[in-house]
C-alpha positions in Angstrom: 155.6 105.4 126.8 158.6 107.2 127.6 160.5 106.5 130.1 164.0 108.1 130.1 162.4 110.8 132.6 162.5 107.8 135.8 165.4 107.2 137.4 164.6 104.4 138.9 163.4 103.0 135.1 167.3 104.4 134.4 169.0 103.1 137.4 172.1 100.5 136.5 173.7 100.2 139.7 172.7 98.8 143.6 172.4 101.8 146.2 176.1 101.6 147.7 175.3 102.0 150.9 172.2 100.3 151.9 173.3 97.6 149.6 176.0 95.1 150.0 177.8 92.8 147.1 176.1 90.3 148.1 173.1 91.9 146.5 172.0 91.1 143.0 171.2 94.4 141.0 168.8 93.0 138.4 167.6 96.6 136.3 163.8 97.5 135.9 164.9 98.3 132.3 165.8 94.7 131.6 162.6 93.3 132.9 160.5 95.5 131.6 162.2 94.3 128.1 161.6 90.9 128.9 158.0 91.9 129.3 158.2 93.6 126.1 159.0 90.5 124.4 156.0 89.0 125.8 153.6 91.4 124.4 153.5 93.8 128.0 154.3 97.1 127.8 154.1 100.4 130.0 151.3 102.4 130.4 152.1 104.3 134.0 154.7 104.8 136.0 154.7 105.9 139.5 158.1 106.6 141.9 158.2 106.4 145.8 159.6 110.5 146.8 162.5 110.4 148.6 163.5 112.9 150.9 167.6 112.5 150.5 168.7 113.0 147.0 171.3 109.8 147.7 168.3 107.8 147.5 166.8 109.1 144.3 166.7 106.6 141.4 166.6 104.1 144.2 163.4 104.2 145.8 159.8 101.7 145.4 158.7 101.9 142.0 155.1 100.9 140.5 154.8 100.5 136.8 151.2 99.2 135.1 151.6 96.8 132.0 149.0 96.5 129.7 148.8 93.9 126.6 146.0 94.6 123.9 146.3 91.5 122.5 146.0 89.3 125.6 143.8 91.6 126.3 141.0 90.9 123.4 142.1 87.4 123.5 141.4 86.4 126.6 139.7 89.1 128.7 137.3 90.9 126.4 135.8 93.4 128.7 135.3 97.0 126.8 135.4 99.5 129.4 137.8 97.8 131.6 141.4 96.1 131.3 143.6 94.0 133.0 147.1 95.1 133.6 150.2 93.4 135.2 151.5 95.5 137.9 155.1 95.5 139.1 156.7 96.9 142.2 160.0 97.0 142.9 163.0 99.2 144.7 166.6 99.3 144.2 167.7 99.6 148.0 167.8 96.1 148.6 163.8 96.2 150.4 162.0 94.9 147.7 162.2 92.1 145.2 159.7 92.2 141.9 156.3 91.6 143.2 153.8 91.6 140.7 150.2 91.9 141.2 146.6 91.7 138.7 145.4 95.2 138.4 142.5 96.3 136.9 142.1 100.1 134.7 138.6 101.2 134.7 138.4 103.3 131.6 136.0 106.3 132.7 138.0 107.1 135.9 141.6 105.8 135.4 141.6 104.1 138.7 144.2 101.6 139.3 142.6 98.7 141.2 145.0 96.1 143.0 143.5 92.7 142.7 143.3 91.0 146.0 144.2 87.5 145.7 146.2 85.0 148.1 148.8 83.9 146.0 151.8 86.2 145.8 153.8 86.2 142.4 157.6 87.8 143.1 160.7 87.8 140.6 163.8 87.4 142.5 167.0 89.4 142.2 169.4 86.4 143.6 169.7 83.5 140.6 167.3 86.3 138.3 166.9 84.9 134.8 165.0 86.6 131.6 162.1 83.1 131.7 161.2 84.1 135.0 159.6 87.0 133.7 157.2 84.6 131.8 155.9 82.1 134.2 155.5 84.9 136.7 153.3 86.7 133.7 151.3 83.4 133.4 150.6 83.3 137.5 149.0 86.8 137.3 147.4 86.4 134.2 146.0 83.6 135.5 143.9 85.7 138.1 142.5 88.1 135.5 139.3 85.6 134.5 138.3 85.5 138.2 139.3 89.0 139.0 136.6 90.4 135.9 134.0 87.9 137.3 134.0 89.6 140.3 133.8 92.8 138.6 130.8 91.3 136.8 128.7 90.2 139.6 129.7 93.4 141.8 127.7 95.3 138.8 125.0 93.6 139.5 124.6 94.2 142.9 122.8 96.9 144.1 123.2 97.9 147.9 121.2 99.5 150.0 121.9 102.7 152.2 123.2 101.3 155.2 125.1 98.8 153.4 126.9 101.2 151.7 127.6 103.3 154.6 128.9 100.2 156.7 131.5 99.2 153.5 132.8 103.3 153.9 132.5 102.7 157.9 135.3 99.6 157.0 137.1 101.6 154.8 137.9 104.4 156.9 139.7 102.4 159.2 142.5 101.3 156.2 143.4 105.2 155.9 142.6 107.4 158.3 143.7 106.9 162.4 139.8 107.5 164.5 141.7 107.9 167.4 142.8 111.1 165.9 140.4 112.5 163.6 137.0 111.9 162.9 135.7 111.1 158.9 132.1 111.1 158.2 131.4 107.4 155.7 128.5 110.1 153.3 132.2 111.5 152.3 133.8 108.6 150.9 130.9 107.5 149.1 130.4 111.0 147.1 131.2 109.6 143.4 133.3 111.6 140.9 131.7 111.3 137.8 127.6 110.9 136.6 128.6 106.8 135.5 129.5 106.1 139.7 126.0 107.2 140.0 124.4 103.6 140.7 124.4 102.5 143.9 125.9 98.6 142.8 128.7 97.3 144.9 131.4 98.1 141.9 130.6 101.7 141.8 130.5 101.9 145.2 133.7 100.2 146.2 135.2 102.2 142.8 134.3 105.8 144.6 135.7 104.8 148.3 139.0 103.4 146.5 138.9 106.9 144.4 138.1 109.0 147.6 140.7 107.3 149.7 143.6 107.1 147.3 143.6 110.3 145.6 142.4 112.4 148.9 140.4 115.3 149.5 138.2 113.4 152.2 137.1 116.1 155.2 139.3 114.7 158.4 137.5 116.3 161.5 140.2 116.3 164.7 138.8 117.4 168.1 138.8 120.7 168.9 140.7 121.4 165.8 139.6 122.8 162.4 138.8 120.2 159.8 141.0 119.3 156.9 141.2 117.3 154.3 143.0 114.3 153.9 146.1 114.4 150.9 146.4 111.7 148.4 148.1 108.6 149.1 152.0 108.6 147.9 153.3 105.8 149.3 153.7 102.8 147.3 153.1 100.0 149.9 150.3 101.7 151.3 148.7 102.1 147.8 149.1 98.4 147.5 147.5 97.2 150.8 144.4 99.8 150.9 143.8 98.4 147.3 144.4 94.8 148.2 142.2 95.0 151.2 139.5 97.2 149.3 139.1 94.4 147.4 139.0 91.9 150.1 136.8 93.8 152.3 134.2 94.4 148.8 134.0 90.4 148.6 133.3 89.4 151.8 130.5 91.6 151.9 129.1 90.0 148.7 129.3 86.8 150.3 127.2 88.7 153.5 124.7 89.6 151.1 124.0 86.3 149.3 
């Protein structure tokens, strides 16, 4: 993948002014080889906008990692694959956090895994073999993360089930004290394979609605709208992270 294009991939210096000495300035470039070396390379990148061009080359950064071989090794799911995701900034509000994503193939969608444990790469004391056991902690989530994926295909909800898992979905992206979104529109699927009403195509079309937008926002006494896709990085992260949260506990309702 090429990457010259990024400047926050490119960046070799901390942000001078929301930065002090006393911060560490550890480069994306240089982990991102020391994933390399392990076998994790990237397949997407995504950069925070910034509205000040002082802050360019500085802002949140996402970048997916994907590893064929691990990937056939360990995983061995066809239509599906686990990636590594980091997220970082170079204004001194982020370390490396790194978090289990998973690609489904016939959309593209990006799915944060939600787990409890919290894998992070520090700039202070940084060193090149942190980048390995941190690889190992999220790699260690993938098995449980497909299982999941595996029983959610198998579970086929009902109507009002679905509705009630877009009803708790709303509430992650859009504000009801403002506007009014109708759950039937978040769970309009994409593509002919969404089609089946299991719990993974189901919680796959709200987390495609809701990210990449177009959802019909209804304010009072105002023409509706619809909603725009989400850009901020941290806000990515948590709807995903909570999508995922909010999809388990309601397979645990159901059995």
């Amino acid at each position: 993948m090429e990457l010259d294009r990024y400047a926050t991939i490119q960046q070799t210096t901390r942000h001078p002014e929301k930065t002090t000495e006393v911060y560490r300035f550890i480069s994306t470039k240089e982990v991102l080889g020391a994933f390399a070396d392990l076998g994790w390379f990237p397949t997407r990148v995504r950069e925070a906008g910034v509205r000040k061009p002082e802050n360019r080359g500085y802002q949140g950064h996402m970048v997916w990692l994907d590893n064929p071989t691990f990937h056939a090794r360990e995983v061995g799911v066809g239509d599906a694959t686990g990636q590594i995701v980091l997220k970082t900034a170079h204004n001194g509000q982020s370390s490396f956090h790194l978090h289990a994503g998973l690609l489904e193939k016939v959309c593209s969608n990006g799915l944060v895994v939600h787990r409890d444990e919290r894998v992070s790469i520090p700039h202070l004391g940084y060193a090149p073999w942190m980048v390995e056991v941190a690889s190992r902690e999220v790699c260690r989530l993938f098995r449980g993360a497909f299982e999941e994926r595996e029983r959610w295909q198998r579970i086929h909800l009902e109507r009002d089930a679905q509705l009630a898992f877009a009803d708790v979905a709303i509430g992650l992206r859009f504000d009801r004290a403002a506007v009014e979104v109708d759950p039937r529109d978040l769970l309009t699927p994409r593509r002919w394979q969404q089609a089946e009403p299991t719990l993974w195509n189901v919680f796959n079309t709200v987390q495609e609605n809701i990210i990449r937008g177009g959802v019909r926002q209804r304010p009072p006494h105002r023409k509706s709208f619809r909603s725009r896709a989400v850009r901020d990085i941290d806000e990515d992260v948590r709807i995903n992270r909570e999508l995922w949260r909010i999809a388990g506990e309601l397979e645990r309702a159901l059995n």
